[in-house]
N, C-alpha and C positions, 0 to 999 in steps of 0.2 A: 543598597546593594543591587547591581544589576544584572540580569540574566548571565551575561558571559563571565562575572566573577563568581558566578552558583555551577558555570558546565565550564568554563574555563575554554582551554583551549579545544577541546570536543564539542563544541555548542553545533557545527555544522554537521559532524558528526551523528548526533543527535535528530538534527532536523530530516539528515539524509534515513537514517532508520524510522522515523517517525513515517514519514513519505511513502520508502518501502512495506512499511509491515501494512499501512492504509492502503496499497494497493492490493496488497497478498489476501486482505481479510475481506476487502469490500467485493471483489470480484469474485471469489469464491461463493461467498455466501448471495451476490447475483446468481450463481450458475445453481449454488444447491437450493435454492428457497425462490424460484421464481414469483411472479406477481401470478396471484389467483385472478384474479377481476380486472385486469387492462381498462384504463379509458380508453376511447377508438384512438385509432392512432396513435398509438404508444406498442412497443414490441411485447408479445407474451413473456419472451426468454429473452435474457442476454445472447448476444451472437458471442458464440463459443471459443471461433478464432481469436476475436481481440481481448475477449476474456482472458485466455490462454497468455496470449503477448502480455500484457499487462500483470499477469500473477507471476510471470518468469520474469519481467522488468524488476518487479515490484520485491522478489523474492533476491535477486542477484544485488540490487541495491544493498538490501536489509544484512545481508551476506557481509559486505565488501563494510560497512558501516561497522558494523560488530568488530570484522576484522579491526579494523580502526580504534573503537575505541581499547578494546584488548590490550594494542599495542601502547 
């Protein structure tokens, strides 16, 4: 049995929610739980703008995905 006979015709579908909700969760929880202790040169905080971009990507993705498999 192989993957696309277990999601079928929704396997891309899947892959595109998977994608989305990993942006939506990983960048948030950058922004709310920053690093205590930075190596030198490494950023204390996420930069907020591309944070931002990325959790709206990552959110409109996971959106349009759902719709999809829904239908």
């Amino acid at each position: 049995m192989t993957i696309e006979d277990m999601l079928g015709e929704n396997f891309l579908a899947f892959l595109l929610l998977a994608l989305g909700a990993s942006l939506v969760v990983g960048n948030g929880l950058a922004l709310l739980r920053p690093r205590q202790d930075p190596v030198s040169g490494e950023l204390q905080r996420a930069p907020l703008g591309r944070s931002l971009i990325q959790i709206t990507i990552g959110a409109v993705a996971s959106v349009w995905a759902l719709a999809t498999i829904a239908t």
